[in-house]
VEXVEXKE-879257 format. One record per residue: residue in three letters; chain; x, y, z of N, C-alpha, C, O in turn. Coordinates in steps of 0.02 Angstrom, whole numbers, plus 50000, padded with zeros to 5 digits. Last residue first. Layout:
% VEXVEXKE-879257
+------+------+-------+-------+-------+-------+-------+-------+-------+-------+-------+-------+-------+-------+
: guke : roro :   n.u :   n.v :   n.w :  ca.u :  ca.v :  ca.w :   c.u :   c.v :   c.w :   o.u :   o.v :   o.w :
+------+------+-------+-------+-------+-------+-------+-------+-------+-------+-------+-------+-------+-------+
:  ALA :    A :     X :     Y :     Z :     X :     Y :     Z :     X :     Y :     Z :     X :     Y :     Z :
...
+------+------+-------+-------+-------+-------+-------+-------+-------+-------+-------+-------+-------+-------+
END
This chain:
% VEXVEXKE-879257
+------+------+-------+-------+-------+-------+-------+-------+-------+-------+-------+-------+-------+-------+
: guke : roro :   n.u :   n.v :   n.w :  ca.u :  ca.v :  ca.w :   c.u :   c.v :   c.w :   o.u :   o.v :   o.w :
+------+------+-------+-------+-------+-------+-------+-------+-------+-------+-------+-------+-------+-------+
:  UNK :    A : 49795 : 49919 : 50633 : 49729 : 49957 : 50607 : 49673 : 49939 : 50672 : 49615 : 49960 : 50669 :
:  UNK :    A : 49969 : 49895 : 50633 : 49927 : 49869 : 50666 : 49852 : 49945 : 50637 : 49865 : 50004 : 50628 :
:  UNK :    A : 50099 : 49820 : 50518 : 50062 : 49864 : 50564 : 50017 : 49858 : 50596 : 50007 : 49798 : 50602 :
:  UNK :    A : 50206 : 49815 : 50375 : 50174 : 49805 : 50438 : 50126 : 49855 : 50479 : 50120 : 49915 : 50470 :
:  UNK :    A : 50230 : 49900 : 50263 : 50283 : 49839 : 50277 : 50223 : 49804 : 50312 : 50190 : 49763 : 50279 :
:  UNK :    A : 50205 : 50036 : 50142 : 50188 : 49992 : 50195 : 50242 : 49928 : 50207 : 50286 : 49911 : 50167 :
:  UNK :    A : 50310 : 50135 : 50066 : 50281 : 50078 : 50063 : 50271 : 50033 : 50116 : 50315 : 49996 : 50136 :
:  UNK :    A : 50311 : 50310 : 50058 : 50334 : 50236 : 50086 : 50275 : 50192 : 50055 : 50221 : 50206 : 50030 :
:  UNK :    A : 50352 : 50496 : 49972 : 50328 : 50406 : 49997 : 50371 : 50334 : 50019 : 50427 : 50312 : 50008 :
:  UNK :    A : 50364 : 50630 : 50027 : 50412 : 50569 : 50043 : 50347 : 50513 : 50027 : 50304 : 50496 : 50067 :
:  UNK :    A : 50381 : 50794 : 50030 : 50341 : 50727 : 50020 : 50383 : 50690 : 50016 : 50440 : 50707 : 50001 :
:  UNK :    A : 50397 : 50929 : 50092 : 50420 : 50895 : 50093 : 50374 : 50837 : 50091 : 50333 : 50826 : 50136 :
:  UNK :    A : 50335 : 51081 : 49991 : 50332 : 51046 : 50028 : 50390 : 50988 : 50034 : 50432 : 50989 : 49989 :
:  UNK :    A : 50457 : 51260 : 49984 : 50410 : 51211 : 49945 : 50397 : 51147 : 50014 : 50426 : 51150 : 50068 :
:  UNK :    A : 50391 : 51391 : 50093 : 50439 : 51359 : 50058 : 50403 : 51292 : 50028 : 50346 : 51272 : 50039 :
:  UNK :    A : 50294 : 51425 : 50151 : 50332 : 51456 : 50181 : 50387 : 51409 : 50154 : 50429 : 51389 : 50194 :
:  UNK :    A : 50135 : 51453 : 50117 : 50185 : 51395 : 50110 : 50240 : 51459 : 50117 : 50235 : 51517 : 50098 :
:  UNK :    A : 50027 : 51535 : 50068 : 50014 : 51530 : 50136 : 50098 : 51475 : 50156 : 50109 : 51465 : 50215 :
:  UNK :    A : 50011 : 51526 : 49920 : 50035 : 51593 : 49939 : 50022 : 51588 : 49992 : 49993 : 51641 : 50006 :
:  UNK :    A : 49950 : 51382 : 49890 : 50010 : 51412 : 49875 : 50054 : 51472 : 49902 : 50116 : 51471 : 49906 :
:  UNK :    A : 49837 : 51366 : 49930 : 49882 : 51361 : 49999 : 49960 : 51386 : 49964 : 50010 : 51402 : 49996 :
:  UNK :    A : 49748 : 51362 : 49830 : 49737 : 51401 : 49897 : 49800 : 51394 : 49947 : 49801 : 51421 : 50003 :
:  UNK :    A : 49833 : 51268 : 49722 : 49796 : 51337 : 49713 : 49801 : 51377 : 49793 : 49847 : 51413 : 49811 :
:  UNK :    A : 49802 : 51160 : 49816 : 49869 : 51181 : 49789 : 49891 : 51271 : 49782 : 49928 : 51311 : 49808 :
:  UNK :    A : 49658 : 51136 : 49799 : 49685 : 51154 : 49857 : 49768 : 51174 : 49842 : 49784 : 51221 : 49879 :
:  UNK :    A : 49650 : 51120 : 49656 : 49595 : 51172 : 49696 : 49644 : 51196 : 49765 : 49661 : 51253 : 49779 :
:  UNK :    A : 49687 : 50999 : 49658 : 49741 : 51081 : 49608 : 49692 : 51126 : 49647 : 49718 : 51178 : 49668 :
:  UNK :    A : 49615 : 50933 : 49710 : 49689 : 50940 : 49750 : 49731 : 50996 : 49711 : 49784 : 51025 : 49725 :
:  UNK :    A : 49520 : 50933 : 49655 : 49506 : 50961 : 49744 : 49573 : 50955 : 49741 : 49595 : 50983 : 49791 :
:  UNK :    A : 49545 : 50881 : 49549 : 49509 : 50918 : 49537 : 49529 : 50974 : 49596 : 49546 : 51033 : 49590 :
:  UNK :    A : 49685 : 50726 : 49571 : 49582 : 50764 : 49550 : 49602 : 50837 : 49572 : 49654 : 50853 : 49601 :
:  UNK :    A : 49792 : 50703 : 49573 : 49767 : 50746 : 49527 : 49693 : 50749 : 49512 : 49658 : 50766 : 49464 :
:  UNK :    A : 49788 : 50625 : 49665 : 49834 : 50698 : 49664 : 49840 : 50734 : 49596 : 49879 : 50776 : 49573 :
:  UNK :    A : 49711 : 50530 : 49682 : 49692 : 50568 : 49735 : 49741 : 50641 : 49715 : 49734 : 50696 : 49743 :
:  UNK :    A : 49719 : 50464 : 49579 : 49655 : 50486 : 49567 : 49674 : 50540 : 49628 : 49650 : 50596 : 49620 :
:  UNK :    A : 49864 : 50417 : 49623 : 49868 : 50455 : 49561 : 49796 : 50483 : 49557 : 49799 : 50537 : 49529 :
:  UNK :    A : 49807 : 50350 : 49715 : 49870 : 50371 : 49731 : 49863 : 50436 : 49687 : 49857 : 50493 : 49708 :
:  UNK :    A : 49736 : 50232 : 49654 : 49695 : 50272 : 49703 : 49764 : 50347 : 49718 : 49736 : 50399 : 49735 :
:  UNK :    A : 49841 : 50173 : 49574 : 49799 : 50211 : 49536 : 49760 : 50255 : 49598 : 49753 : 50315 : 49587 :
:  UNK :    A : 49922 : 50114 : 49678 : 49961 : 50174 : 49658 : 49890 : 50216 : 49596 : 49893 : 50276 : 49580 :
:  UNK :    A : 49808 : 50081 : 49820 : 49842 : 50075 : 49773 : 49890 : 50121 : 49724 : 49891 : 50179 : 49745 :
:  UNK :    A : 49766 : 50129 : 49948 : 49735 : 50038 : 49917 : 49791 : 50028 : 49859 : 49817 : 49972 : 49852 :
:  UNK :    A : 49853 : 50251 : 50037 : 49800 : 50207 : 49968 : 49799 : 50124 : 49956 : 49840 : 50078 : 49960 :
:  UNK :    A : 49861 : 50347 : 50158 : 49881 : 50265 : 50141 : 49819 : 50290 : 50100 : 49768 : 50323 : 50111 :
:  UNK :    A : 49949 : 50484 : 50227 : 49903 : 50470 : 50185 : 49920 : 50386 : 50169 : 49978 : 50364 : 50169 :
:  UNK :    A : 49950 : 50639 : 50316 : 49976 : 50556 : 50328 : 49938 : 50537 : 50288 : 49881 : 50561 : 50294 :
:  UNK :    A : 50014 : 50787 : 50323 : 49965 : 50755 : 50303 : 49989 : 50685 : 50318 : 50049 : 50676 : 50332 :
:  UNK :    A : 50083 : 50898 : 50431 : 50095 : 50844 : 50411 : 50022 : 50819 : 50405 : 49979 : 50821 : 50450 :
:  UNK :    A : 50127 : 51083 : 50471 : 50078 : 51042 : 50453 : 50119 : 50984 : 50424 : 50173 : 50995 : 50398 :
:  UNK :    A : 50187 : 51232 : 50551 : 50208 : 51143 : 50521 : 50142 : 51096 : 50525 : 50114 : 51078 : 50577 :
:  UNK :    A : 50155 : 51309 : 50650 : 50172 : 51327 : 50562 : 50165 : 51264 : 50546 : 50111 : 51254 : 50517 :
:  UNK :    A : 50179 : 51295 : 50770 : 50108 : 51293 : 50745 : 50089 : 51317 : 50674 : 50036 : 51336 : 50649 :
:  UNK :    A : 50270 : 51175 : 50847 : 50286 : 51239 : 50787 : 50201 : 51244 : 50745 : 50176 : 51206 : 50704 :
:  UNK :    A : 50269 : 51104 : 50947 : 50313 : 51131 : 50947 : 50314 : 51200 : 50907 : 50342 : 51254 : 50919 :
:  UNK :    A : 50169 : 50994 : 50855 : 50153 : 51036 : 50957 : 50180 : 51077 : 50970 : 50149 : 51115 : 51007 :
:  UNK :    A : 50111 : 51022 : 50698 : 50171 : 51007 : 50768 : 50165 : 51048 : 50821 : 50158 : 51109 : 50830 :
:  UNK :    A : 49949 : 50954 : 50647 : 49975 : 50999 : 50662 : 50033 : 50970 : 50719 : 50025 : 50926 : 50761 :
:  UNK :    A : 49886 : 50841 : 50534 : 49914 : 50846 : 50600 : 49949 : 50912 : 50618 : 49998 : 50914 : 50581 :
:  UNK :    A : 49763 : 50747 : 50450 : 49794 : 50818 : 50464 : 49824 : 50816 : 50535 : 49795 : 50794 : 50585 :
:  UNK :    A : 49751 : 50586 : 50378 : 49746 : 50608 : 50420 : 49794 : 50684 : 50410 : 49844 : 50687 : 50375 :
:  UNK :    A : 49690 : 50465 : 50287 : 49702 : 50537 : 50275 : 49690 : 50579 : 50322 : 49638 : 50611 : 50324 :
:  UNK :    A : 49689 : 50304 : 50226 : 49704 : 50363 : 50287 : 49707 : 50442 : 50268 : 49739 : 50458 : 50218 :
:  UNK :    A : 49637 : 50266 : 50116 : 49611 : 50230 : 50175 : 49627 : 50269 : 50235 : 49592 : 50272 : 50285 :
:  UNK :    A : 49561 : 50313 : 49969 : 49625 : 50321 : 49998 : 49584 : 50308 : 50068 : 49526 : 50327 : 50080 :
:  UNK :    A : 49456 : 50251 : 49871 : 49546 : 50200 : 49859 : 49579 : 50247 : 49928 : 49630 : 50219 : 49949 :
:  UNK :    A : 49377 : 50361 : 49872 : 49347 : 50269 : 49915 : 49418 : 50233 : 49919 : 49432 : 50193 : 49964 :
:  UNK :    A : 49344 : 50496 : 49878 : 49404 : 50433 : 49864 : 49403 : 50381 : 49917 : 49421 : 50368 : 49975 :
:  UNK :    A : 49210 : 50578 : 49916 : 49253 : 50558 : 49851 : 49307 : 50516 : 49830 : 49317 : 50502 : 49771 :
:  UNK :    A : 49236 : 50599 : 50067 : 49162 : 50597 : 50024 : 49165 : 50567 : 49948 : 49118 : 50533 : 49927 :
:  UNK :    A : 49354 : 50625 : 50102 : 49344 : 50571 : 50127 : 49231 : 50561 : 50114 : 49186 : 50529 : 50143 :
:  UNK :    A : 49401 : 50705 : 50027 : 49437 : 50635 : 50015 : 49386 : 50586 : 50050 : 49376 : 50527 : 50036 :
:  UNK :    A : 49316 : 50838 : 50045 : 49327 : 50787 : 49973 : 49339 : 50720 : 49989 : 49299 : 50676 : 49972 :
:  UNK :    A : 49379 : 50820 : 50178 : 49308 : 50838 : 50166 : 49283 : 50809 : 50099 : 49240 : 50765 : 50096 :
:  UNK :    A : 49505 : 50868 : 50172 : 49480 : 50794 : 50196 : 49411 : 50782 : 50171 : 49396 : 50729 : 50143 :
:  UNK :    A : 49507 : 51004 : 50113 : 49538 : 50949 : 50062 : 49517 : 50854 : 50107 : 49516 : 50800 : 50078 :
:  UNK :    A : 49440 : 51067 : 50202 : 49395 : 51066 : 50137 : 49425 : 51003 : 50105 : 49392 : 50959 : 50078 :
:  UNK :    A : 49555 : 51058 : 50285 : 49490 : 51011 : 50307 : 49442 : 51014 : 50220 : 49419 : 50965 : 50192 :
:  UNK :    A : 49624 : 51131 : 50223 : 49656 : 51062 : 50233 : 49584 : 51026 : 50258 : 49569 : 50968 : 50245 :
:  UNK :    A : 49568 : 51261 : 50220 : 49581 : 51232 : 50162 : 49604 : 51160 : 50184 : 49593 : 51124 : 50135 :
:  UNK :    A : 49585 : 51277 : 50350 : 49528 : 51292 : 50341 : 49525 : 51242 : 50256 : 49484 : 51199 : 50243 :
:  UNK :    A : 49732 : 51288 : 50382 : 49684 : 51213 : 50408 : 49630 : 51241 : 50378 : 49603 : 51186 : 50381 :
:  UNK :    A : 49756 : 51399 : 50324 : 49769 : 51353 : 50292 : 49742 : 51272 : 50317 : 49735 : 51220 : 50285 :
:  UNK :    A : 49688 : 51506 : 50390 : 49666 : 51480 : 50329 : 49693 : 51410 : 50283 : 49669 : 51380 : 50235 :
:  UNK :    A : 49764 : 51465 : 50515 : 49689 : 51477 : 50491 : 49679 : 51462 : 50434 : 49660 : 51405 : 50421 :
:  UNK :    A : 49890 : 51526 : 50464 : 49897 : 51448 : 50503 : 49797 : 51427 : 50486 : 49777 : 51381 : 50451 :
:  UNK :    A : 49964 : 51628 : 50433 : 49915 : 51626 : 50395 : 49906 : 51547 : 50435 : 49941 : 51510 : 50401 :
:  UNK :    A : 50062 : 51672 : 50555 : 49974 : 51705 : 50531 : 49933 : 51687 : 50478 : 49879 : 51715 : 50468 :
:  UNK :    A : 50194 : 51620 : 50463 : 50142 : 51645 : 50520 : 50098 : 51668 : 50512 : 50085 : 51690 : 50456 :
:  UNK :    A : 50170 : 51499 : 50324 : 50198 : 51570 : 50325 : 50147 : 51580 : 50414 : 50091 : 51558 : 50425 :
:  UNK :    A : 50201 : 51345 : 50363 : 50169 : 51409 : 50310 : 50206 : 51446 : 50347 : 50253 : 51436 : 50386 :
:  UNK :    A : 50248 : 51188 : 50303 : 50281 : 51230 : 50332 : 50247 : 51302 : 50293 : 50253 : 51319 : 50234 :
:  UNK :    A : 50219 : 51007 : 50275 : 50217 : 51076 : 50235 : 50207 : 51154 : 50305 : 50160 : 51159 : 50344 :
:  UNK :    A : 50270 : 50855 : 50233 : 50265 : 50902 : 50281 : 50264 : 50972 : 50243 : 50299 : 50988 : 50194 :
:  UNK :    A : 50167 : 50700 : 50172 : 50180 : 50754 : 50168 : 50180 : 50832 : 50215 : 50130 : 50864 : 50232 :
:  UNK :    A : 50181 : 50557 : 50169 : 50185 : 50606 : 50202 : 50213 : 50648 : 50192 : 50274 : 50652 : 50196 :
:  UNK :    A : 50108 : 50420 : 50079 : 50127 : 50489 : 50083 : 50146 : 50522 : 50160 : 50113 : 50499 : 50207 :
:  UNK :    A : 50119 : 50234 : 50031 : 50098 : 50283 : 50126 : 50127 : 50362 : 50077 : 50172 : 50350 : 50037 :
:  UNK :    A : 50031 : 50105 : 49950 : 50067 : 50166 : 49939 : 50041 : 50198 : 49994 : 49982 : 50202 : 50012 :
:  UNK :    A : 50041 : 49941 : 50000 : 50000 : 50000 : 50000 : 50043 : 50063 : 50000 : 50086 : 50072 : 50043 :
+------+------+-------+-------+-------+-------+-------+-------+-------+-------+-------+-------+-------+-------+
END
């Protein structure tokens, strides 16, 4: 199972609008992509700039429906000028675990 995480670092003061746009972006995923199984928002305890998405798909096509539908240039769009440098994505590949 294809894992994302993606860390993304805004600009101060804009921290609001940008969870405001990150929930619109769960809000889709989790009404519209039946292939992605986690999609969790996390804010750091430490730094209230730093956002981490956590994402698991069923698959690399659920993977590819989820980052380029529609809601995700939508949201790209809105958070572009709130990013405080480009993001950090990293995929993994599941091993183990516990659900």
């Amino acid at each position: 199972m294809p894992t994302v995480i993606a860390k993304l670092k805004v600009r101060a003061g804009t921290e609001a609008d940008f969870v405001r746009a990150g929930r619109e972006m769960i809000a889709h995923v989790k009404a519209q992509e039946p292939g992605t199984l986690t999609y969790l928002f996390h804010r750091a305890q430490h730094d209230p700039t730093t956002f981490v998405f956590v994402e698991r798909y069923t698959d690399r096509q659920a993977l590819d429906a989820h980052a380029q539908s529609e809601q995700m240039m939508k949201f790209m769009g809105a958070i572009g000028q709130l990013l405080d440098g480009p993001p950090l994505i990293e995929m993994f590949e599941e091993i183990d675990g516990k659900r």
